[in-house]
C-alpha positions as CSV (number, residue, x, y, z in Angstrom):
1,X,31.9,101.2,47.7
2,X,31.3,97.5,46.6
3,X,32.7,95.9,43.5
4,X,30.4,92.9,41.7
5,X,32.0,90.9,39.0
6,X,29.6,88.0,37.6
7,X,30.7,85.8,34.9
8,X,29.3,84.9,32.1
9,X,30.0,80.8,30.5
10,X,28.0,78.3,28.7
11,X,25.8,78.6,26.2
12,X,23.6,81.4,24.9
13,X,20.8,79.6,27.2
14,X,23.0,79.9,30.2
15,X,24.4,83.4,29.0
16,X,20.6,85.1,29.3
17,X,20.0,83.5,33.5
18,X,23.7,85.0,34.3
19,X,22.4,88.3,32.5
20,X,19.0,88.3,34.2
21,X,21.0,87.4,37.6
22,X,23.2,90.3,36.9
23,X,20.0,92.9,36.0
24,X,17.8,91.6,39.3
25,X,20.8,92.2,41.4
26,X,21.6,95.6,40.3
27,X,18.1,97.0,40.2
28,X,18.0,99.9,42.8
29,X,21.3,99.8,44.3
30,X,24.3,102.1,43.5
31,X,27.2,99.6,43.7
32,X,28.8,99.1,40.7
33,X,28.6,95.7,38.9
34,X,30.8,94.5,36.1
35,X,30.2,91.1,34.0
36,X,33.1,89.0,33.0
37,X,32.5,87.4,29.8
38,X,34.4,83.9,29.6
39,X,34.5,82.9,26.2
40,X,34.2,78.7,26.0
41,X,32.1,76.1,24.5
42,X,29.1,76.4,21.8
43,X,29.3,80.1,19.8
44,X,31.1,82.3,22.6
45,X,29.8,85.4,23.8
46,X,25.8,85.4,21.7
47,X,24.3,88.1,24.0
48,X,24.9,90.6,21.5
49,X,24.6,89.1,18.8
50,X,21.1,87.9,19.7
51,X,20.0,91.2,21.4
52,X,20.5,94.6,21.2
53,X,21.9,95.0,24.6
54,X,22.2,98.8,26.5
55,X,25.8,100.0,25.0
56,X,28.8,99.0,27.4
57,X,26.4,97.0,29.6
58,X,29.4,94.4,29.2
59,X,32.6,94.2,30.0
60,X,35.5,91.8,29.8
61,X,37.2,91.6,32.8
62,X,40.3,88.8,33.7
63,X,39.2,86.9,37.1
64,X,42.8,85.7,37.5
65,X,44.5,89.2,37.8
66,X,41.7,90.6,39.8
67,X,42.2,87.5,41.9
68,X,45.8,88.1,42.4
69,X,45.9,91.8,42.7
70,X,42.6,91.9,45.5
71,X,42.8,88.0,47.0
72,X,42.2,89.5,50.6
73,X,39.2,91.7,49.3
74,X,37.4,88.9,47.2
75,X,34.2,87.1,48.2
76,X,33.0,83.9,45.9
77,X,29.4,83.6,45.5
78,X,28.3,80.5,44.2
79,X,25.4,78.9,42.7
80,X,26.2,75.0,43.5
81,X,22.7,73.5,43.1
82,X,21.7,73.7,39.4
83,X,18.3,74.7,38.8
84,X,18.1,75.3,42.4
85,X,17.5,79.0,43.8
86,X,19.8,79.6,46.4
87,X,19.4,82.8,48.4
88,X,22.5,84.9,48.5
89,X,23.8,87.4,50.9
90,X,27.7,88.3,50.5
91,X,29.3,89.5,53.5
92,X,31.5,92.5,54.5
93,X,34.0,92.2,51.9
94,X,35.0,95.0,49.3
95,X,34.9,92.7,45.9
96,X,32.4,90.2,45.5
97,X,32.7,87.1,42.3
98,X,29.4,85.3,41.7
99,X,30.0,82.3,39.4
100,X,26.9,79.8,38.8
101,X,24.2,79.2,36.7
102,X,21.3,80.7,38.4
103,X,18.9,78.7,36.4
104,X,15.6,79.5,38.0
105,X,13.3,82.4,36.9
106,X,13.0,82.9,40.9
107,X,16.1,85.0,40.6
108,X,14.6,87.7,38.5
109,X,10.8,86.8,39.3
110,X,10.1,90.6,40.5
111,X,11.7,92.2,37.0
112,X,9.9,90.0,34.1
113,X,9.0,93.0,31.9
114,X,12.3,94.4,32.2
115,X,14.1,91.0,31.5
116,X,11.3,90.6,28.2
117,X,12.6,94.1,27.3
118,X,16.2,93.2,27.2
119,X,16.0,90.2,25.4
120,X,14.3,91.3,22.3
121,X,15.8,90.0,19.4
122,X,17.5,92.0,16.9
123,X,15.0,90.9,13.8
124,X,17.3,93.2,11.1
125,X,20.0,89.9,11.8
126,X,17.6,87.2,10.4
127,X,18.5,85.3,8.0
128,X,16.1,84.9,4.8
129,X,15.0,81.0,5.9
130,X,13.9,82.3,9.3
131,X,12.3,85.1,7.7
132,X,9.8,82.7,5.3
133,X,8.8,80.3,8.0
134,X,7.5,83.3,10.0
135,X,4.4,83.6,8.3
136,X,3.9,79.9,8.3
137,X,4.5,79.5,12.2
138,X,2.6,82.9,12.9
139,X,-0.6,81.3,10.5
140,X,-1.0,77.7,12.2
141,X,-1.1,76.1,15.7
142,X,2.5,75.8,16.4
143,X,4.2,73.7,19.0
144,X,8.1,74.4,19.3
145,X,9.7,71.0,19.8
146,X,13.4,71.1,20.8
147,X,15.8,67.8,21.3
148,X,19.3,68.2,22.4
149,X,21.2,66.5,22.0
150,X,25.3,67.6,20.8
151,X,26.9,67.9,23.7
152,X,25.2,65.8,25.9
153,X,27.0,62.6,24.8
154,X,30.2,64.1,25.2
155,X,32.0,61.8,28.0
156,X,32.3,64.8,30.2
157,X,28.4,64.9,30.3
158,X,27.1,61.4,30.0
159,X,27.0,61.4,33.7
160,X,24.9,64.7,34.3
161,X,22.1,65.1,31.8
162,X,18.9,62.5,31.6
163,X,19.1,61.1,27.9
164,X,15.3,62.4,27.2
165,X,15.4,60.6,24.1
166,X,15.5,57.3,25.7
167,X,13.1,58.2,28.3
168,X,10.4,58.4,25.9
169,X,9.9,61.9,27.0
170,X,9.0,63.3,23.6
171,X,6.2,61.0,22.6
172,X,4.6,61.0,26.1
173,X,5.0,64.9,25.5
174,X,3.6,64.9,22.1
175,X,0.7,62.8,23.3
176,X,0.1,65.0,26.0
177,X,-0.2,68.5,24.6
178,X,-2.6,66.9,21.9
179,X,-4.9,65.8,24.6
180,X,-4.5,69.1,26.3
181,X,-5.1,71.2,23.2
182,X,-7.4,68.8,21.4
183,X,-7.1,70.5,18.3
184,X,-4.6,70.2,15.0
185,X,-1.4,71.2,15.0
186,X,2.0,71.6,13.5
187,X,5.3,70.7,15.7
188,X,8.3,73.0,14.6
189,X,11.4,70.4,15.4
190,X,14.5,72.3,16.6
191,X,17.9,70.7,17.7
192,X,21.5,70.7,17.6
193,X,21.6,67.3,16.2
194,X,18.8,67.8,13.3
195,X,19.9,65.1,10.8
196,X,19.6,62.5,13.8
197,X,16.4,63.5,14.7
198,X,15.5,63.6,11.3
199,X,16.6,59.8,10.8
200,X,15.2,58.8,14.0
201,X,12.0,61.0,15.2
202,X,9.3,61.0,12.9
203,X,5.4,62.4,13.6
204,X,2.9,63.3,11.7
205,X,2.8,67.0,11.4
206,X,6.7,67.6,12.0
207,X,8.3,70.3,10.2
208,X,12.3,70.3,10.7
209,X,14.3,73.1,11.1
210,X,17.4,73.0,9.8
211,X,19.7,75.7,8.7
212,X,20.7,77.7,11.8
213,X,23.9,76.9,12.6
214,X,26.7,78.1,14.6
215,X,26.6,81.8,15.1
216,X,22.9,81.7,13.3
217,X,21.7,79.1,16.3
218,X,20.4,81.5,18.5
219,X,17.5,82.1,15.6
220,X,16.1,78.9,16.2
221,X,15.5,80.3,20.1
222,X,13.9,83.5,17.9
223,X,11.3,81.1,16.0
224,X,11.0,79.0,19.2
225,X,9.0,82.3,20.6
226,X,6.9,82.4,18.3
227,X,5.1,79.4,18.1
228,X,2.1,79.1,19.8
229,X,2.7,76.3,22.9
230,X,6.1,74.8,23.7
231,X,7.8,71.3,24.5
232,X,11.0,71.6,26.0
233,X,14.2,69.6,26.7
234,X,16.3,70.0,29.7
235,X,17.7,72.9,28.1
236,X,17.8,76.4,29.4
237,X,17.8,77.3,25.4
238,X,14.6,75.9,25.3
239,X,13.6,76.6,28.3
240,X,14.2,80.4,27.1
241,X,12.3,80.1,23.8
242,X,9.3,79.0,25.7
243,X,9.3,81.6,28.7
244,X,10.0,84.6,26.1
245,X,7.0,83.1,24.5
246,X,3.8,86.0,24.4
247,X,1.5,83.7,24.2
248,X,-1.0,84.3,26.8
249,X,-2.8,80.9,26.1
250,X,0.6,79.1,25.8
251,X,1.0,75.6,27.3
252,X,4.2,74.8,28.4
253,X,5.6,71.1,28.4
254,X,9.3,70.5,30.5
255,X,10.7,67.3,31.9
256,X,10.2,66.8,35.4
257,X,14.1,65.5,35.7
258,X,16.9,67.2,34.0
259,X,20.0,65.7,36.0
260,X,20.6,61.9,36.0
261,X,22.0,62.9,40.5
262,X,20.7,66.1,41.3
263,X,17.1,67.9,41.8
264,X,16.6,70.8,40.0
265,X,13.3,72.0,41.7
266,X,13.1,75.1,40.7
267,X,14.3,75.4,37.2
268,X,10.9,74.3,35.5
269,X,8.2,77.9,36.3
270,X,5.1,76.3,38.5
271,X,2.2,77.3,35.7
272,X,4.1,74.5,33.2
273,X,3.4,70.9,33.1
274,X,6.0,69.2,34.1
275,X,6.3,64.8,32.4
């Protein structure tokens, strides 16, 4: 028997690829996988609080002792290239660690209904605000707008992440979709900086989202869904608020560069449009 532990970081954006990666790679086989949950940056461990996950589909595991009680057993697998797929085939060994990312829907690709299934959101934790703008989004042409921004101008981070809002990204996306769509519409603003954007970001037909915070952020990825088309940033929890999206006719509007030194080809699906 072979023993899969694959760890879960990061954000609630970055929590749902490591739990797709985990459900693709067990479907059909009989070794036994275990996730180990790493609590860290940004709200810790959302999964459940966002979903209503399978019971004791989760488990909290230390790497270090496993490390040191099985070192000549383990295997790293690693996903180095961000928002690259990188095929994976672990050797002989008896315990196997992935760590990465995984951010490409290339890595679940053959399971979408099942990955739609899991991440339902648990609608009896909404607040009241995200209850009354339902109706609104669900009665007009909605286009889910998210900026983020937080994080990103940490020092540890200036260095990775293309600064979208001086690229001029968002107007050339705005732009765009209207010539696409050709029609009216209302952009639902999301971001983890709203009063900045709010100061600085201004467009006829914006309406600002503002009151999910901290362990009530993973709502705004909830509302994100249902709008009717999407403009992401170079987010995955935007990038998940626009794939979980049921819209058949949905457009989908990404930036073609999310990493100032690295090419993350496969992170955007091909059917979006890509600025």
């Amino acid at each position: 028997m072979k023993i899969h532990f694959i760890s879960i970081v990061g954000g609630l954006g970055n929590q749902m690829f490591q739990y797709a990666y985990y459900l693709n790679y067990k479907k059909g086989n009989l070794l036994t996988y275990y996730l180990v949950v790493k609590y860290g940056k940004h709200n810790g461990f959302e999964l459940d609080k966002a979903f209503s996950l399978p019971n004791n589909s989760v488990k909290s595991f230390s790497i270090k002792i496993i490390k040191k009680i099985f070192s000549r057993y383990i295997e790293r697998v690693e996903d180095n290239d961000w928002g690259q797929f990188v095929s994976c085939n672990p050797t002989s060994k008896f315990i196997f660690y992935h760590t990465g990312y995984w951010q490409s829907e290339k890595y679940f690709n053959n399971i979408p209904n099942q990955i739609r299934n899991v991440f339902k959101f648990n609608d009896e934790k909404l607040n009241l605000k995200t209850r009354s703008i339902l109706h609104y989004i669900d009665k007009h042409n909605t286009v889910s707008l998210h900026i983020r921004r937080g994080d990103y101008y940490d020092e540890s981070y200036k260095g990775i992440f293309i600064d979208l809002c001086e690229d001029g990204y968002y107007d050339k996306a705005i732009n765009k979709i209207k010539q696409l769509l050709n029609t009216s519409l209302i952009f639902i603003i999301f971001s983890d900086d709203i009063s900045w954007v709010k100061a600085n970001f201004h467009h006829d037909g914006f309406v600002y989202v503002d009151w999910n915070k901290g362990r009530d952020s993973w709502q705004d990825m909830y509302l994100m869904t249902r709008c009717k088309h999407s403009i992401i940033s170079n987010s995955t929890f935007s990038w998940w608020g626009a794939w979980l999206n049921q819209n058949k006719g949905k457009t989908v509007i990404a930036p073609n560069k999310w990493f100032k030194f690295h090419i993350a080809e496969d992170i955007v699906p091909s059917n979006w449009i890509k600025i």
